[in-house]
C-alpha positions as CSV (number, residue, x, y, z in Angstrom):
1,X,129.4,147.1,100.4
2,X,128.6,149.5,97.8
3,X,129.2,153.9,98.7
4,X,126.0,153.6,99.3
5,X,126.1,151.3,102.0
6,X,124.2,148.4,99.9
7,X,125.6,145.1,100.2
8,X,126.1,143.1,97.5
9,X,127.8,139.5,95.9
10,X,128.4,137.6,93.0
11,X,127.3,133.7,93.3
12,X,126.5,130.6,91.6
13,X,122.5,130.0,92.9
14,X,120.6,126.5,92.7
15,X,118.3,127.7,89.0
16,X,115.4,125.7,91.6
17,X,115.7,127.9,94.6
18,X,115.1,131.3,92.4
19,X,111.9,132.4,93.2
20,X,111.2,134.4,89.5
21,X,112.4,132.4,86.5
22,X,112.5,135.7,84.9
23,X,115.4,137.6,86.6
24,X,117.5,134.7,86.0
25,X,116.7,134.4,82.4
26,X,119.9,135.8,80.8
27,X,122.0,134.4,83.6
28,X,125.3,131.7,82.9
29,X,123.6,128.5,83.4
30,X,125.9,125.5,85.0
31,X,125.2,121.9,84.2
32,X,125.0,121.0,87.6
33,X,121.3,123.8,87.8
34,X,123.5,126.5,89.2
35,X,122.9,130.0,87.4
36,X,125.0,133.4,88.4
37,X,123.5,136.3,90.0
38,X,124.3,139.7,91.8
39,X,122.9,139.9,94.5
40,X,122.3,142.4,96.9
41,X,120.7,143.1,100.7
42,X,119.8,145.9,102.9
43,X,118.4,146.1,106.6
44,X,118.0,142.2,106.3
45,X,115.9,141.9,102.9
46,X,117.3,140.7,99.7
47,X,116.7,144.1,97.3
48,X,118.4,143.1,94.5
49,X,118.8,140.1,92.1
50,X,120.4,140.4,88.4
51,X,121.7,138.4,86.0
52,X,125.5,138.0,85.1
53,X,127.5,136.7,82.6
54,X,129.9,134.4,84.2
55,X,133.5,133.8,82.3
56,X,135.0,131.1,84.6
57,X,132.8,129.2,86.7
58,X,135.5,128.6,89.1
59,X,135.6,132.6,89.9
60,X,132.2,132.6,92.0
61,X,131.0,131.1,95.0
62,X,128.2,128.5,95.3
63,X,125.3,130.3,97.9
64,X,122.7,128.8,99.4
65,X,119.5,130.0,101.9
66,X,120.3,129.1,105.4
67,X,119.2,125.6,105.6
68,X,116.9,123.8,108.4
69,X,117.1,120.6,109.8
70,X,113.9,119.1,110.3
71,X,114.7,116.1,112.6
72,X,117.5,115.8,115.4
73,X,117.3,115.1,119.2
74,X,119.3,117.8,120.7
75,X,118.9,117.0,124.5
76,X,120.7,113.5,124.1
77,X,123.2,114.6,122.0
78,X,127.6,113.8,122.3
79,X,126.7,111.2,124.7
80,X,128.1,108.1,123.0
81,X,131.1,108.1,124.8
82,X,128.7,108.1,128.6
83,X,126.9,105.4,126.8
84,X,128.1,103.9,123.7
85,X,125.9,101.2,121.9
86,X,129.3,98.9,120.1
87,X,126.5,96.6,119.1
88,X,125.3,99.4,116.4
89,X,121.8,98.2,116.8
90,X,118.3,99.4,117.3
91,X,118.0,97.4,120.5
92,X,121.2,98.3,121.8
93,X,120.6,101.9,120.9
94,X,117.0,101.7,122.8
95,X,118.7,100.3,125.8
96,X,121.7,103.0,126.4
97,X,119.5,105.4,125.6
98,X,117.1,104.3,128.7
99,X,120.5,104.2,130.7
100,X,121.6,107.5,129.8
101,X,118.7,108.8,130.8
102,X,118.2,107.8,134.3
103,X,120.7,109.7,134.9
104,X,120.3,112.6,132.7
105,X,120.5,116.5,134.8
106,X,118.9,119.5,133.1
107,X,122.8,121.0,133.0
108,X,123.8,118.0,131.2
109,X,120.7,119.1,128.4
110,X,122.0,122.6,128.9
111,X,125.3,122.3,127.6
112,X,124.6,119.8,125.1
113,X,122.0,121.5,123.4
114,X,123.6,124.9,123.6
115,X,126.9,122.6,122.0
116,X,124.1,121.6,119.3
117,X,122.6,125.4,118.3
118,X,126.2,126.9,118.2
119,X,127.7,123.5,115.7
120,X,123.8,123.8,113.9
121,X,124.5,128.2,113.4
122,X,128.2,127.9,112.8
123,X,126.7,125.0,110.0
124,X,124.3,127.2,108.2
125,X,121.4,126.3,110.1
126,X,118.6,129.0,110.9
127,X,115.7,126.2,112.3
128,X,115.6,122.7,113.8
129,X,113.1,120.7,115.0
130,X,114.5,118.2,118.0
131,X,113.1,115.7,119.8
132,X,112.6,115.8,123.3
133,X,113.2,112.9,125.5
134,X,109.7,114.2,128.2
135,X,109.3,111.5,130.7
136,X,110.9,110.2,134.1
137,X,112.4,112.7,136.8
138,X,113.7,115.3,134.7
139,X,111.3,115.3,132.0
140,X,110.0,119.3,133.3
141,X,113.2,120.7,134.3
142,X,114.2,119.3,130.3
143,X,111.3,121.6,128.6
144,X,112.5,124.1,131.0
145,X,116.0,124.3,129.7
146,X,115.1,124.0,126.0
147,X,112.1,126.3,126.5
148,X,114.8,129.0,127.7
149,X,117.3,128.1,124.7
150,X,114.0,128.7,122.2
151,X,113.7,132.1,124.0
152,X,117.0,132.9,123.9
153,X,118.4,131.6,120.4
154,X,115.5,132.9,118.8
155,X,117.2,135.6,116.8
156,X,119.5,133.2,115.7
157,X,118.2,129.8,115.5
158,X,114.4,128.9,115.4
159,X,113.7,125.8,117.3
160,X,110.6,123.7,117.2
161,X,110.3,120.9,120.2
162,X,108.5,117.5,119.8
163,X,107.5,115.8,123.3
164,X,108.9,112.1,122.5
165,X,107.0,110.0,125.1
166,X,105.5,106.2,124.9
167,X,102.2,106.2,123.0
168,X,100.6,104.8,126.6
169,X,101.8,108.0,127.9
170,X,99.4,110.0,126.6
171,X,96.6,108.1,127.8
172,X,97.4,109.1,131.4
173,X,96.5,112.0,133.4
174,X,100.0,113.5,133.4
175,X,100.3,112.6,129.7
176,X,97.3,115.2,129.3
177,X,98.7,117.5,131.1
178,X,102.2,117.6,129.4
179,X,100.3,117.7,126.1
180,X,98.4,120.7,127.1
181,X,101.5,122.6,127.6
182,X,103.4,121.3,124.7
183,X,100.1,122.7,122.8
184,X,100.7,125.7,124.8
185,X,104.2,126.6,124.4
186,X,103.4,126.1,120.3
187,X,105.3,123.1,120.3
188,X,104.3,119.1,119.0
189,X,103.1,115.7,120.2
190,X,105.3,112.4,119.5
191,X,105.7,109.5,120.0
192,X,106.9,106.1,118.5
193,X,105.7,102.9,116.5
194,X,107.7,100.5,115.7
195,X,106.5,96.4,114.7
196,X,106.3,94.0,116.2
197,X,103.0,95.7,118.4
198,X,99.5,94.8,119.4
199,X,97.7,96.5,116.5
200,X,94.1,97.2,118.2
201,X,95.6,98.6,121.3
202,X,98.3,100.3,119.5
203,X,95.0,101.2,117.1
204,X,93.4,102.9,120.1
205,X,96.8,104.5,121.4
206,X,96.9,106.3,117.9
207,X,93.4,107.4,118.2
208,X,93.8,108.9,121.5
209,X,96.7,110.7,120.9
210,X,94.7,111.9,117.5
211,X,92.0,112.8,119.8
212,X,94.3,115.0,122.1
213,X,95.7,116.5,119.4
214,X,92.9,117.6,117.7
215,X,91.2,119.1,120.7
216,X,94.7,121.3,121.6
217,X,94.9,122.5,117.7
218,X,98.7,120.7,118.1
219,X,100.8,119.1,115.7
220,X,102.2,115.6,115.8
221,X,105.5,114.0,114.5
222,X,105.7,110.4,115.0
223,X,108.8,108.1,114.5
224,X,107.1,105.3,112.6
225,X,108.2,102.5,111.3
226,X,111.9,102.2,111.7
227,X,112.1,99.0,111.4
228,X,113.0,95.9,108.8
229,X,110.4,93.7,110.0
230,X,106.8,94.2,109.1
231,X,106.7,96.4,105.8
232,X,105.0,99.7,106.6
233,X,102.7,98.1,109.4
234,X,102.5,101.3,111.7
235,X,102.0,103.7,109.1
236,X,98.7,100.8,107.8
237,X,97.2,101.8,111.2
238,X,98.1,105.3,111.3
239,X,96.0,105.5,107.6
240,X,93.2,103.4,109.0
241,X,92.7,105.7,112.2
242,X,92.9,108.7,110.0
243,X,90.2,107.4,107.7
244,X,88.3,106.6,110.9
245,X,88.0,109.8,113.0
246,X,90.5,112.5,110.6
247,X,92.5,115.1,112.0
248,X,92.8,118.7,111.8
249,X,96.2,119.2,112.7
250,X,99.7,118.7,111.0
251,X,101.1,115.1,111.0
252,X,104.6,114.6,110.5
253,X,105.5,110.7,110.0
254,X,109.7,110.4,110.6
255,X,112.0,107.2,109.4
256,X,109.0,105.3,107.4
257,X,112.3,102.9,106.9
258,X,110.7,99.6,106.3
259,X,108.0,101.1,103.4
260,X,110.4,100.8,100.9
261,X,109.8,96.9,101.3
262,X,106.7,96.8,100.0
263,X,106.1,95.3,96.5
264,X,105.6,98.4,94.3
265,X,102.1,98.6,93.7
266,X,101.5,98.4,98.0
267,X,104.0,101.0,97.6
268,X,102.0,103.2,95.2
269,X,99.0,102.9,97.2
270,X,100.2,103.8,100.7
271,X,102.0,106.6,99.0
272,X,98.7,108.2,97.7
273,X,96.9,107.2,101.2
274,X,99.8,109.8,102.2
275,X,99.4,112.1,100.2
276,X,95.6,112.0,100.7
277,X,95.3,112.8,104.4
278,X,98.5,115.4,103.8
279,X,100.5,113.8,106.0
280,X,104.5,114.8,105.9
281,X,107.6,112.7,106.1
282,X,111.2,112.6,107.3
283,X,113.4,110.1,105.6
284,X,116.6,109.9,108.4
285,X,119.0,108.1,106.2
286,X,122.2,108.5,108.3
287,X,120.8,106.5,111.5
288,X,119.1,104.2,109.3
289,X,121.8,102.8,107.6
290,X,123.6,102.3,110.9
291,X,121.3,100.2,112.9
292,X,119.2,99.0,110.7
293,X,119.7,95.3,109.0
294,X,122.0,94.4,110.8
295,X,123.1,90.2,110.7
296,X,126.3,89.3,112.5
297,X,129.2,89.0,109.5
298,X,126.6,89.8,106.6
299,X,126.7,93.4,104.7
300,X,123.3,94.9,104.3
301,X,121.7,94.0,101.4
302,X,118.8,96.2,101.7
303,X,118.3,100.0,101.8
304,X,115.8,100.5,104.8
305,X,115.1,104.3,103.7
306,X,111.6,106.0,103.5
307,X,111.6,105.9,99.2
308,X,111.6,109.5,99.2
309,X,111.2,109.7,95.1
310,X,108.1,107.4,95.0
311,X,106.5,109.7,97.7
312,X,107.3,113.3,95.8
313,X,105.7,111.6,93.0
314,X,102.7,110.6,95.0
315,X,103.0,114.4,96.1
316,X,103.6,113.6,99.5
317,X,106.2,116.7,101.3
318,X,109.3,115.2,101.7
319,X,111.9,116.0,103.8
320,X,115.9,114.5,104.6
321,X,116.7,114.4,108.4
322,X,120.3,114.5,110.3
323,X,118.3,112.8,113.2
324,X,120.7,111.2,115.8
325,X,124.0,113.5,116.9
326,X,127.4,111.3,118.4
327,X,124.6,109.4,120.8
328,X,123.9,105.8,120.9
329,X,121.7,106.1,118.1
330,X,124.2,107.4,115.8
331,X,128.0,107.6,117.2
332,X,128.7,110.2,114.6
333,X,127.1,113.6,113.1
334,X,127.8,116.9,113.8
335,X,124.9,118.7,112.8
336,X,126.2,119.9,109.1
337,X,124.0,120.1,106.8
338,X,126.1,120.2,104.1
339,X,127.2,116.6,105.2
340,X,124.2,115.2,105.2
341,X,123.9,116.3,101.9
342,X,126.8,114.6,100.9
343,X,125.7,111.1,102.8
344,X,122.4,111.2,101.2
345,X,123.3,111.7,97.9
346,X,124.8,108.3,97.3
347,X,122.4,106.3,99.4
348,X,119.0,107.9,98.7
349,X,120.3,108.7,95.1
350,X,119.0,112.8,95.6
351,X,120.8,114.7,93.1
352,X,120.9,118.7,94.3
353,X,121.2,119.7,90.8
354,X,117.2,118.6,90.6
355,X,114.8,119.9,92.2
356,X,113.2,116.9,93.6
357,X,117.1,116.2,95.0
358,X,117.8,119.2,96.4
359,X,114.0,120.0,98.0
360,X,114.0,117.9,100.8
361,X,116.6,120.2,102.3
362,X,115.6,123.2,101.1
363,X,111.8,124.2,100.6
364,X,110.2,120.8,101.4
365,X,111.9,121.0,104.8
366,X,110.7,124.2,105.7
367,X,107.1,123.7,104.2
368,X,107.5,120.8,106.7
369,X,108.1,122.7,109.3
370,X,105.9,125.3,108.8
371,X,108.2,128.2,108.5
372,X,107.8,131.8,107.1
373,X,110.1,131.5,104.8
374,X,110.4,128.6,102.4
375,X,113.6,129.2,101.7
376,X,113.4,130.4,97.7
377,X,115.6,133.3,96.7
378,X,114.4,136.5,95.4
379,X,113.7,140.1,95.9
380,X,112.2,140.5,99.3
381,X,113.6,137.1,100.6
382,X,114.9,137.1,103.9
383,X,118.7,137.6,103.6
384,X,119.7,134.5,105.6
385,X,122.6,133.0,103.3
386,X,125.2,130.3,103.5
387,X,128.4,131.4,100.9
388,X,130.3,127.9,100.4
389,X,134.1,127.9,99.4
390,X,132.9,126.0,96.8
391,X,132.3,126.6,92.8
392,X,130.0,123.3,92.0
393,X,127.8,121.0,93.7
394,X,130.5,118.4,93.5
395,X,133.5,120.6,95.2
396,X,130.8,121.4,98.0
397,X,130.3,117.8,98.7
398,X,133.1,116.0,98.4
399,X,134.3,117.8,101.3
400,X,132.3,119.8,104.0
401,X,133.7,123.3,102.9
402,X,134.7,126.4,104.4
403,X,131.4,128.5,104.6
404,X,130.0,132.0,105.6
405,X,126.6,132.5,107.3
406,X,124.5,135.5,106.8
407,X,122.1,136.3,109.0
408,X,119.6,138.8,109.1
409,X,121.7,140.6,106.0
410,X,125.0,140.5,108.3
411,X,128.1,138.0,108.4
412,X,127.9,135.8,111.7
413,X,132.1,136.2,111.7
414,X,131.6,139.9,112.0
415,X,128.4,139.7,114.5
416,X,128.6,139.8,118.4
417,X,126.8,135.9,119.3
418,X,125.5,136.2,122.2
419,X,127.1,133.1,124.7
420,X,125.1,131.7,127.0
421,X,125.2,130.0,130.2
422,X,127.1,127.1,129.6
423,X,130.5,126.7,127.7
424,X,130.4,125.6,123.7
C-alpha cells in the first residue's frame, strides 16, 4: 500500500487473460505466455495496470483472477467414507449414491456444503455451479439449506444451483412445480442421459423438459453422455429435438465422455451441430477417468473425455469441471482449482500457456456461467485475485502452491469471514 493508500503488486499475468494488448506491450514476456505487470486496486476496482521490466523471473509471483468452477455437487460431497463405491464404477457409484441418500438430513447438506464454500474460497474460487440431488423426502428442506448458503455466501462465493432429478420427473405434477421455483429462485433444470435408453421416450422426456424450460425463461445443464457405450447417442437426440421445436434458453451439456469415440468426421459434424444451436459444454475429466472403462485386470486404453480442442475449434464454449468431491463418484478432490489444472493438463493435453489451454478455466467457464465478470484483467476489472507462491506455470502445478485470495480488493487472511452455522 502506497502513502496514498493505493494498493499495488508486481506479478507475472497469463499475456491471454490481459484485457488490452496495449498496456502490456513493453512488458518482460515469459515463454510459458506470462508477461510482468504493476498492478494496482482501490475500493475493489483494478485502477492501475503498467508494464515492467522484469530482471529475474523468479523474483515475482504468478496472479491469477479468482477462478470459478463450473461443475461440482456440493450437497453430496466427503461422503465416501458413509458410502464408499471400492468397485470404482459408474454403477457402483449410481448405487451408493441412491443409498446415501435415503438417508441424507438437511444438516448433513449443511455442513458439507458450508465444508465445500470455505475449501472452494480458501482455493481461489469466487463462483460454482453444483448440482443438487432434488427428489425423495428431503429434496425441499435441501434447496432450503443451499438456498440460505447462496444468501449468505453471496459476498464471498456466487453459487448457481442445478435441480438434478430423473428426466420422468419432470413430466409429473410436482416435477412442474419444483421447476417453477428453480425458475424462480434464478437457478437451472437438470437432469441425466446416459445409453443404453429408449430413444423416442427419452426423445419426448427431452422435449418436455425443453418445453418447461422454455416457458419459465430457465436454463438447463444436463449430464449427457457419460458413458463408453454408444458414441454420443444422448447428445444425437438432444440435437434432433433442438432442431425440432428450439429453445430460447441456455443449455449446458456436462461429461459428453463417450463423443470422443466417434470417427472424426461424426466428430466434426456433431461439433458444429453444437456450436449451431449454442449449446455449452463441461468436460469432467477427473471423474471420468475414474469410473469410466473400466475391465477387471485391463488398464484403460481409451480416453473417455468430451474432446475439448475439436469443440473450441468448432467454436463451441468450453469449459473443465472438478465435478465429483471425496463421494462415491470420485473418492478424492478437494475443490482446488489449481489441482485440477494440474490433472487436466496431462490427460486432456490443455496447455495454460495457450489460450485455448487455459480458457476453459478462466473466461470460457465464466461465459459458461453467465457471470459479470469474465475473468480478463485490466483497468476497471473487478479486483478478485489469486497470488500463487509460484514463478511459472510449471512451479504452480507441479504442486498445489501456497496462495493468497483477494477479494473485493482486500486479502481474505486479513478479512473477518463470516462463519456460519455449522463447523468447517
Amino acid at each position: 500500500m502506497d502513502e496514498k493508500g493505493h494498493n499495488s503488486l508486481d506479478a507475472w499475468v497469463p499475456r491471454s487473460l490481459v484485457r488490452s494488448g496495449k498496456e502490456v506491450l513493453s512488458a518482460s514476456v515469459t515463454a510459458e505466455g506470462l508477461c510482468s505487470v504493476r498492478i494496482g486496486w482501490e475500493g475493489g476496482v483494478i485502477t492501475s495496470l503498467e508494464p515492467i521490466h522484469c530482471e529475474s523471473k523468479s523474483s515475482l509471483k504468478l496472479l491469477l483472477p479468482r477462478l470459478v468452477e463450473p461443475h461440482t455437487h456440493i450437497d453430496k460431497a466427503f461422503t465416501w467414507f458413509e458410502t464408499p463405491n471400492l468397485a470404482g464404477d459408474y454403477q457402483g457409484a449410481l448405487a451408493a449414491n441412491l443409498q446415501g441418500h435415503k438417508n441424507r438430513m438437511p444438516q448433513d447438506v449443511l455442513v458439507r456444503a458450508e465444508r465445500a464454500l470455505g475449501l472452494a474460497l480458501n482455493n481461489g474460487h469466487r463462483a460454482i455451479r453444483s448440482h443438487v440431488d432434488s427428489f425423495g423426502p428431503v429434496a425441499d428442506q435441501s434447496w432450503e439449506v443451499l438456498l440460505g448458503l447462496r444468501s449468505e455466501w453471496q459476498s464471498l462465493i456466487e453459487l448457481q444451483l442445478v435441480a438434478l432429478v430423473p428426466l420422468e420427473y419432470w413430466t409429473t405434477s410436482q416435477g412442474y412445480l419444483l421447476a417453477s421455483r428453480v425458475a424462480a429462485a434464478g437457478c437451472l433444470l437438470g437432469g441425466v442421459l446416459v445409453p443404453p435408453f429408449d430413444k423416442e421416450a427419452s426423445r419426448s422426456l427431452l422435449c418436455h423438459l425443453i418445453k418447461t424450460a422454455n416457458d419459465l425463461n430457465c436454463g438447463i445443464d444436463l449430464h449427457i453422455d457419460e458413458s463408453q457405450i454408444e458414441p454420443a447417442a444422448g447428445i444425437k437426440l438432444l440435437i434432433e429435438v433442438l432442431d425440432q421445436i428450439g429453445t430460447n434458453v441456455s443449455i449446458t451439456c456436462s461429461h459428453l465422455s463417450s463423443m470422443s469415440l466417434l470417427p472424426r468426421r461424426a466428430l466434426q459434424r456433431m461439433a458444429d451441430h453444437l456450436a449451431q444451436h449454442e449449446i455449452n459444454v463441461v468436460a469432467l475429466p477427473l471423474t471420468n477417468a475414474w469410473l469410466l472403462g473400466r475391465k477387471t485386470g485391463k488398464t484403460p486404453d481409451q480416453r473417455l473425455l468430451a474432446p475439448v480442442a475439436q469443440l473450441q475449434q468448432a467454436g463451441v464454449k468450453v469449459a473443465v469441471g472438478g465435478d465429483n468431491v471425496q463421494d462415491p463418484w470420485f473418492p478424492i478432490g478437494n475443490l482446488d482449482p489449481l489441482a485440477l489444472m494440474s490433472f487436466s493438463m496431462p490427460f486432456a493435453q490443455l496447455a495454460p500457456w495457450k489460450r485455448l489451454g487455459l480458457s476453459p478455466f478462466t473466461t470460457s467457464a465464466a461465459n459458461l456461467m453467465g457471470l459479470e465478470w469474465d475473468g480478463t484483467i485490466g483497468i476497471g476489472s473487478p479486483a478478485e485475485l489469486l497470488l500463487l507462491d509460484a514463478s511459472s506455470w510449471s512451479e504452480a502445478l507441479s504442486s498445489p502452491p501456497q496462495r493468497r485470495v483477494l477479494i473485493h480488493g482486500c486479502w481474505a487472511d486479513e478479512m473477518t469471514i463470516p462463519r456460519t452455522k455449522s463447523k468447517l
